[in-house]
N, CA, C and O atoms as a Tinker XYZ file with bonds, in Angstrom:
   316  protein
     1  N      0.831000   -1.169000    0.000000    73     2
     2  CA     0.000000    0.000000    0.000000    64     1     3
     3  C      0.880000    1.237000    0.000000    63     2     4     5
     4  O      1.195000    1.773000    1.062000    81     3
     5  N      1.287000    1.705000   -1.201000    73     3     6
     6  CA     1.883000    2.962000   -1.333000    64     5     7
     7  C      1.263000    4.287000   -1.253000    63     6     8     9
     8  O      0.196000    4.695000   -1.711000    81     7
     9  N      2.163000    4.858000   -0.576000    73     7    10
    10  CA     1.561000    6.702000   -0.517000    64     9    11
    11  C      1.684000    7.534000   -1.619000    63    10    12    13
    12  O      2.523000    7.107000   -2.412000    81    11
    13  N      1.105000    8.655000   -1.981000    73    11    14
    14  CA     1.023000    9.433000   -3.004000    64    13    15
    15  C      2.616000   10.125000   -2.508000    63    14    16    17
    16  O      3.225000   10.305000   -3.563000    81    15
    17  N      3.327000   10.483000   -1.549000    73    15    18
    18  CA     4.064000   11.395000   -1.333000    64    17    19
    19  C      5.014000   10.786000   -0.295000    63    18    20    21
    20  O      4.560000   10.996000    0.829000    81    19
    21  N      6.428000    9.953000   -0.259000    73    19    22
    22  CA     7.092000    9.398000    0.003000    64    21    23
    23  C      7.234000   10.613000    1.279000    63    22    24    25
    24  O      6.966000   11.814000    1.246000    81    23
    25  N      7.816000    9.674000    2.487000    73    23    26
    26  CA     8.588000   10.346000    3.628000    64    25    27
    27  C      9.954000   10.309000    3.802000    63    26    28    29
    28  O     10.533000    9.247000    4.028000    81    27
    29  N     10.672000   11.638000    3.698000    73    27    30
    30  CA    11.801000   10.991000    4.404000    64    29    31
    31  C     12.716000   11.504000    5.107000    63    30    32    33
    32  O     13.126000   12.655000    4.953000    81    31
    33  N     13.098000   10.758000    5.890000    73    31    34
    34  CA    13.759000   10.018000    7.353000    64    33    35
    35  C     14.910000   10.140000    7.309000    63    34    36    37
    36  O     15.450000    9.520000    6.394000    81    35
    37  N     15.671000   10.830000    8.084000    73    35    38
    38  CA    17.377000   10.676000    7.793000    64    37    39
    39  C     17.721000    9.423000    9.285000    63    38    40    41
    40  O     17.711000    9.899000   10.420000    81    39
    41  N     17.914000    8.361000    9.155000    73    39    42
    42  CA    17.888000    7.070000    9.976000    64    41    43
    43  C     19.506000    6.083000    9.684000    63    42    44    45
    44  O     20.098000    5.964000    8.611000    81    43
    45  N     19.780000    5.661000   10.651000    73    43    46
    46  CA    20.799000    4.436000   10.764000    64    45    47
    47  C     22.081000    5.123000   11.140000    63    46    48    49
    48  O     22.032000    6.350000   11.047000    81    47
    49  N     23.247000    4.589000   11.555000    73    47    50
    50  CA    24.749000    5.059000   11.930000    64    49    51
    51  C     25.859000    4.377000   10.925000    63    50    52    53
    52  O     26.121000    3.183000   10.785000    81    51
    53  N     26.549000    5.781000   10.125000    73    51    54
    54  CA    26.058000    7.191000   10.266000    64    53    55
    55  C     24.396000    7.378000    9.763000    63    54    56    57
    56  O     23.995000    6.492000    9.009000    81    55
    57  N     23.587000    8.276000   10.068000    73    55    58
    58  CA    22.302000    8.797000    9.431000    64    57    59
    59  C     22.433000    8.781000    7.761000    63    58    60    61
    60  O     23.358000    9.287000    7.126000    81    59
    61  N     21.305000    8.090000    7.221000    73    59    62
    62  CA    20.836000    8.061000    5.920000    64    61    63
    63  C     19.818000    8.740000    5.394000    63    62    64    65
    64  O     18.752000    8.395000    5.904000    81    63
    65  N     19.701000    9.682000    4.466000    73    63    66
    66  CA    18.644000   10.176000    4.447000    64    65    67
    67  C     18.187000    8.889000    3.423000    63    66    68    69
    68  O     18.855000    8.337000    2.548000    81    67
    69  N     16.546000    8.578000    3.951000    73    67    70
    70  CA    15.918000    7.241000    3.138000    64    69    71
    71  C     14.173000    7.956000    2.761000    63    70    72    73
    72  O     13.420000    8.773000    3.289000    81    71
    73  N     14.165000    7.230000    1.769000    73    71    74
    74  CA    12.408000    7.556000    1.588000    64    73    75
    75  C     11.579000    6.671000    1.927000    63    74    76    77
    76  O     11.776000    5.953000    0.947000    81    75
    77  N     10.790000    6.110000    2.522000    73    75    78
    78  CA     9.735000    5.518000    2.998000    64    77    79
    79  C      8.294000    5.934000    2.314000    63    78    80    81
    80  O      7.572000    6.886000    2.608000    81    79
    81  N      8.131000    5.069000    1.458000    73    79    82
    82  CA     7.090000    5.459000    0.543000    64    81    83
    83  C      5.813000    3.970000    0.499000    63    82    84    85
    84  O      5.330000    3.563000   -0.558000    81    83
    85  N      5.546000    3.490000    1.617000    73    83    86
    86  CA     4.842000    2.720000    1.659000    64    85    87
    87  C      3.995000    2.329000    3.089000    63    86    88    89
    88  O      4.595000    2.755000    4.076000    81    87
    89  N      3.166000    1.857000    3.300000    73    87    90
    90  CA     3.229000    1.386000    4.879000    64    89    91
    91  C      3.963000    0.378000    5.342000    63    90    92    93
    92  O      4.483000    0.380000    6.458000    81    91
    93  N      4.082000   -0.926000    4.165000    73    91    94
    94  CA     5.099000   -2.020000    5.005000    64    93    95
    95  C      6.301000   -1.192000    4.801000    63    94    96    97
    96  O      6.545000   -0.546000    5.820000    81    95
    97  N      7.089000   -0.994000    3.899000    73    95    98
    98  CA     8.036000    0.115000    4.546000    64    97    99
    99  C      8.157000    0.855000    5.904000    63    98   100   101
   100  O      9.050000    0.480000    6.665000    81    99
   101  N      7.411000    1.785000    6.246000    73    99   102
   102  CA     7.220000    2.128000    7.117000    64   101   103
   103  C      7.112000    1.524000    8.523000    63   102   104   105
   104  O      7.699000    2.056000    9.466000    81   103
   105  N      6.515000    0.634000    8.645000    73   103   106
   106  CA     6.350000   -0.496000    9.819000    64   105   107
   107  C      7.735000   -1.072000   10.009000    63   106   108   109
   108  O      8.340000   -0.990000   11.078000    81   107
   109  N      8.378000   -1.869000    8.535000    73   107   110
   110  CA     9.880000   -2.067000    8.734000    64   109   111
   111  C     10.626000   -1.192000    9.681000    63   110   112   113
   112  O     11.210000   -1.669000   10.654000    81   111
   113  N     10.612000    0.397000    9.345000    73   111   114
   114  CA    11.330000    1.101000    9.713000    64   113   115
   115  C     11.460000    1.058000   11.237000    63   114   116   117
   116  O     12.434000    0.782000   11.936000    81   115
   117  N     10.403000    1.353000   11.509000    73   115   118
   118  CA    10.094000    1.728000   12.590000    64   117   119
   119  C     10.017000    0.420000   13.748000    63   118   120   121
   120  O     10.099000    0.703000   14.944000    81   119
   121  N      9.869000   -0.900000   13.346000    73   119   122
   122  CA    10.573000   -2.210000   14.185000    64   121   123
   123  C     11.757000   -2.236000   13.788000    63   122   124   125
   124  O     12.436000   -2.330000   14.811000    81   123
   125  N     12.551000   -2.203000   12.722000    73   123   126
   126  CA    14.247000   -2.387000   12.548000    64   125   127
   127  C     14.869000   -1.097000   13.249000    63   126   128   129
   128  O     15.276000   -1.106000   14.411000    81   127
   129  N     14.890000   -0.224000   12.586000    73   127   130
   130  CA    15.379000    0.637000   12.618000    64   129   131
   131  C     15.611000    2.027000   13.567000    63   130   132   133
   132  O     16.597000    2.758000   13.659000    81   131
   133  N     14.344000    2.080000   14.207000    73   131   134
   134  CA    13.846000    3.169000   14.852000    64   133   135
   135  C     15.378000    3.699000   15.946000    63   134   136   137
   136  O     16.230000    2.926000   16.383000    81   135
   137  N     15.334000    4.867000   16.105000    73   135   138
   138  CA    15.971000    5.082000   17.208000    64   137   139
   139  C     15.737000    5.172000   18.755000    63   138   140   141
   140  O     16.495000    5.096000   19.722000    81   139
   141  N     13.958000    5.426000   18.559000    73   139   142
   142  CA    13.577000    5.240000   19.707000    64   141   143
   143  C     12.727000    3.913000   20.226000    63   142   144   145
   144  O     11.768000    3.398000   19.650000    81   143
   145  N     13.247000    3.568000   21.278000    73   143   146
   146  CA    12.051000    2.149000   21.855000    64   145   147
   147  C     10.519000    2.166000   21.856000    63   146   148   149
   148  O      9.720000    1.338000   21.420000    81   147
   149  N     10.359000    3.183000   22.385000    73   147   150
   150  CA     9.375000    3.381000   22.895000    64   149   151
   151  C      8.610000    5.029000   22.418000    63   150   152   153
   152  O      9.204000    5.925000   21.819000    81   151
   153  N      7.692000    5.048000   22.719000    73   151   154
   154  CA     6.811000    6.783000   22.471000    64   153   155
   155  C      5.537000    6.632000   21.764000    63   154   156   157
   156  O      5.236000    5.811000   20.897000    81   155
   157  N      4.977000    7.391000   22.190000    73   155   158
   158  CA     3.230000    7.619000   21.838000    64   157   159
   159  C      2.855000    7.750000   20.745000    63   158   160   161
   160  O      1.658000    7.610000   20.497000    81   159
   161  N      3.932000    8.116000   19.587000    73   159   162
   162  CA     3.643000    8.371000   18.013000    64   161   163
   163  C      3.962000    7.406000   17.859000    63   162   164   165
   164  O      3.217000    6.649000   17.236000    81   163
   165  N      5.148000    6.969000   18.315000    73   163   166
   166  CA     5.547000    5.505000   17.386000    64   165   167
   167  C      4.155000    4.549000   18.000000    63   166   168   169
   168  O      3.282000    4.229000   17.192000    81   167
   169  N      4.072000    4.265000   19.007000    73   167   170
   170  CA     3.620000    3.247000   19.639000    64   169   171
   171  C      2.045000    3.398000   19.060000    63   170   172   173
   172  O      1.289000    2.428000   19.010000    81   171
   173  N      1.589000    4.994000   18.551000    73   171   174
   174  CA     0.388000    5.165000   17.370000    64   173   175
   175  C      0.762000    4.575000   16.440000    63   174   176   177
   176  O      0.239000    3.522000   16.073000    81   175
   177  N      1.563000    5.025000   15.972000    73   175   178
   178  CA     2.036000    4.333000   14.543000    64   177   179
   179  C      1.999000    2.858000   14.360000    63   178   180   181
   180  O      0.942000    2.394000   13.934000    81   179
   181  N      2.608000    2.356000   14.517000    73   179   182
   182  CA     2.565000    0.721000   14.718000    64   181   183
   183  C      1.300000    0.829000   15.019000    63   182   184   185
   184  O      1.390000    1.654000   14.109000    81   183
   185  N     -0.035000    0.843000   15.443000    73   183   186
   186  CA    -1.267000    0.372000   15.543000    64   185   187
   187  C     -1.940000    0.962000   14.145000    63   186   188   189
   188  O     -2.831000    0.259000   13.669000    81   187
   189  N     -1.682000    1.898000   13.604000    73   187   190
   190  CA    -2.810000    2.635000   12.678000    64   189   191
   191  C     -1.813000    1.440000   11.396000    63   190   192   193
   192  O     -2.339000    0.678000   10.585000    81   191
   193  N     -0.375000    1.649000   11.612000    73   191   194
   194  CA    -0.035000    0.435000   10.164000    64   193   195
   195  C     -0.702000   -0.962000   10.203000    63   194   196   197
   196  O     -1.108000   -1.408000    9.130000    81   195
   197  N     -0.886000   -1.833000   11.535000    73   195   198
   198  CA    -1.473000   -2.870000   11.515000    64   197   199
   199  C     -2.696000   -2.972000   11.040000    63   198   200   201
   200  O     -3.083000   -3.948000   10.397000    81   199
   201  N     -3.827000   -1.359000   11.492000    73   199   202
   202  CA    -4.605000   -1.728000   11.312000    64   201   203
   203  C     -5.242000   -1.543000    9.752000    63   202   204   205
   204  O     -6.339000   -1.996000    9.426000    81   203
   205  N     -4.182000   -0.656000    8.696000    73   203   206
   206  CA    -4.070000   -0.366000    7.614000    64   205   207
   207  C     -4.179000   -2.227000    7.072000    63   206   208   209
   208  O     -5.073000   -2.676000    6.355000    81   207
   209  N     -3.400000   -2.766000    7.462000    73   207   210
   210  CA    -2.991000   -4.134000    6.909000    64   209   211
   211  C     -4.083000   -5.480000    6.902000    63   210   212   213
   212  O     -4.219000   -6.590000    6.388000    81   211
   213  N     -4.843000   -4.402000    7.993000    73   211   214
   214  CA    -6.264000   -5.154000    8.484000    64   213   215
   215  C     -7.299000   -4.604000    7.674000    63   214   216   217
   216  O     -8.426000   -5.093000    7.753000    81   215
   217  N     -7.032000   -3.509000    6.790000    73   215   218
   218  CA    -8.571000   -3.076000    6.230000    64   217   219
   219  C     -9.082000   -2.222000    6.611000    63   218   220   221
   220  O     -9.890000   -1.797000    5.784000    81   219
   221  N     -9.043000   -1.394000    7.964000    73   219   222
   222  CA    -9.730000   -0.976000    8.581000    64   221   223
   223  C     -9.260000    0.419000    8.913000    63   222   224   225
   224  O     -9.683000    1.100000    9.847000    81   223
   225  N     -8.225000    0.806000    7.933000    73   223   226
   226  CA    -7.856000    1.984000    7.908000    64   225   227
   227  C     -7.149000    2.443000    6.707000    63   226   228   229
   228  O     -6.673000    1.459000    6.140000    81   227
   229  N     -6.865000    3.613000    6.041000    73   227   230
   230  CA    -6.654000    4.050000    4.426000    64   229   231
   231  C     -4.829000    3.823000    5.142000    63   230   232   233
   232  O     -4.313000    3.719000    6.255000    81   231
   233  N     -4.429000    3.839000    3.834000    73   231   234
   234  CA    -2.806000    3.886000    3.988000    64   233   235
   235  C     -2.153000    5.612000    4.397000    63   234   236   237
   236  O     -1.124000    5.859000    5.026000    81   235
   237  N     -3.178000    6.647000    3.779000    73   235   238
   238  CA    -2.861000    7.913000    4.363000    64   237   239
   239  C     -2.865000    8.309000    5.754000    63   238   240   241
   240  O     -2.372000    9.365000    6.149000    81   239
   241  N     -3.498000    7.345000    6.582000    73   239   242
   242  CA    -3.779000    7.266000    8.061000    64   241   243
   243  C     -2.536000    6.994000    8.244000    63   242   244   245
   244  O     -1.954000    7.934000    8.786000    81   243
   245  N     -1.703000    5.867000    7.962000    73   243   246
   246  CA    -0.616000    5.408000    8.816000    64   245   247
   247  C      0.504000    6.379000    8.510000    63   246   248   249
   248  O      1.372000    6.648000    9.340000    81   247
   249  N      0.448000    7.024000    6.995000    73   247   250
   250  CA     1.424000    8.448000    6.473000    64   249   251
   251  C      1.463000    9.016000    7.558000    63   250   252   253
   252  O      2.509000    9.113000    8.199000    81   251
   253  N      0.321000    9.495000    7.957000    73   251   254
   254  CA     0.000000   10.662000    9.077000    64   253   255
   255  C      0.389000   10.260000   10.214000    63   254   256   257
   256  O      0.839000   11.023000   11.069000    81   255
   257  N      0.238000    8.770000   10.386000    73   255   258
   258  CA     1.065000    8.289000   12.010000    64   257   259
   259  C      2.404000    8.593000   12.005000    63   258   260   261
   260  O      2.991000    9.260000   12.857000    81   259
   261  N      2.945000    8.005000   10.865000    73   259   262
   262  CA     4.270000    7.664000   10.778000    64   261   263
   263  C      4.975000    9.129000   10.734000    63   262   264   265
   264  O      5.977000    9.155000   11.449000    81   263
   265  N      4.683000   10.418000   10.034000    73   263   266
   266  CA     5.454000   11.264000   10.171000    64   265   267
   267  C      5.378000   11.890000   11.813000    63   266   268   269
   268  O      6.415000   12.409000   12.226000    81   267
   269  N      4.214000   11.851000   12.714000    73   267   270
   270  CA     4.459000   12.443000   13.427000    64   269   271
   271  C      5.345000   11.444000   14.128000    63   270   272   273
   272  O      6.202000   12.081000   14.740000    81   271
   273  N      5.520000    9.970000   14.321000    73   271   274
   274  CA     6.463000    9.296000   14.767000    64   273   275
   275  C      7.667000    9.851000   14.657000    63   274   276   277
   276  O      8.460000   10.085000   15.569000    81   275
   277  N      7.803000   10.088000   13.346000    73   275   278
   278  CA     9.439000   10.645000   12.567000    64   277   279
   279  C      9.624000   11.941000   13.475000    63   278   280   281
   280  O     10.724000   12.356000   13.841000    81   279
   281  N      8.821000   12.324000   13.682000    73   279   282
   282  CA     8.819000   13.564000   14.554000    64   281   283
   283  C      9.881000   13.813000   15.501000    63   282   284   285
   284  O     11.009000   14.259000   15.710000    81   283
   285  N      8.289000   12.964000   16.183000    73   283   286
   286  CA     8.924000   12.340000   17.503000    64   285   287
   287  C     10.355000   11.940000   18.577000    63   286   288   289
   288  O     10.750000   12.131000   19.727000    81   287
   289  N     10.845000   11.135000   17.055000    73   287   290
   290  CA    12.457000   10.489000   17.321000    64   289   291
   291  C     13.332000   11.738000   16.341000    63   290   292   293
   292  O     14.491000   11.541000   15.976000    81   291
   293  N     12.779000   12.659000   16.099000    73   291   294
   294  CA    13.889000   13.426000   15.572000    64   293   295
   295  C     14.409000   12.855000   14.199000    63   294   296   297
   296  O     15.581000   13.036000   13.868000    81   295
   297  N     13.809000   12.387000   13.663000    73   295   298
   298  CA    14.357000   11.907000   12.251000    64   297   299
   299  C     13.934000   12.134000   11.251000    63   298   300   301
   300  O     14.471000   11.719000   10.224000    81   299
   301  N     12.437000   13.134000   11.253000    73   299   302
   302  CA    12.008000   13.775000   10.124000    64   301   303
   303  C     12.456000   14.771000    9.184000    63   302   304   305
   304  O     12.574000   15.949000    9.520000    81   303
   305  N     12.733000   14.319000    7.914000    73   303   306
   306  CA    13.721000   15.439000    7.170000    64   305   307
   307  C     12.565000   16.209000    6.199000    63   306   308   309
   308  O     12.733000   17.413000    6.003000    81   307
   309  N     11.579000   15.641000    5.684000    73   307   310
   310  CA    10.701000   15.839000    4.893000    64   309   311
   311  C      9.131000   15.217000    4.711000    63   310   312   313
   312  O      9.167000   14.089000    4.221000    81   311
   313  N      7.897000   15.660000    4.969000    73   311   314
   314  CA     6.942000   14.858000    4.985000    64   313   315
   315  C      6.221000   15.420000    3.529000    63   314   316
   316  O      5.187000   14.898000    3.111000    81   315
């Protein structure tokens, strides 16, 4: 389930700037990769992608999770 408008994330050591242009993308990111454990966007995020995967929510929902996640951990370069 791809987004109209890729995100991206400057993520990994050293920092990469990456585009994340999907929700399983996104979900990847954010279980592999994340810098943070834990937090209320991410810990949104991961529920609005599952429930994207379930049907029960548009893929622009989890966009909208996921950047404020990116936020969150400081890794948002571009939404």
């Amino acid at each position: 389930m791809s987004w109209k408008n890729p995100v991206l994330i400057s993520i990994g050591e050293p920092p990469v700037a990456t585009a994340i242009d999907s929700v399983q993308a996104a979900s990847w990111a954010m279980i592999e990769d994340w810098p943070l454990d834990e937090g209320p966007a991410l810990d949104r995020a991961l529920l609005v992608c599952a429930s994207v995967a379930d049907g029960k929510r548009k893929p622009e929902d989890a966009r909208t999770a996921f950047v404020a996640a990116a936020a969150e951990a400081g890794i948002l370069v571009r939404s």
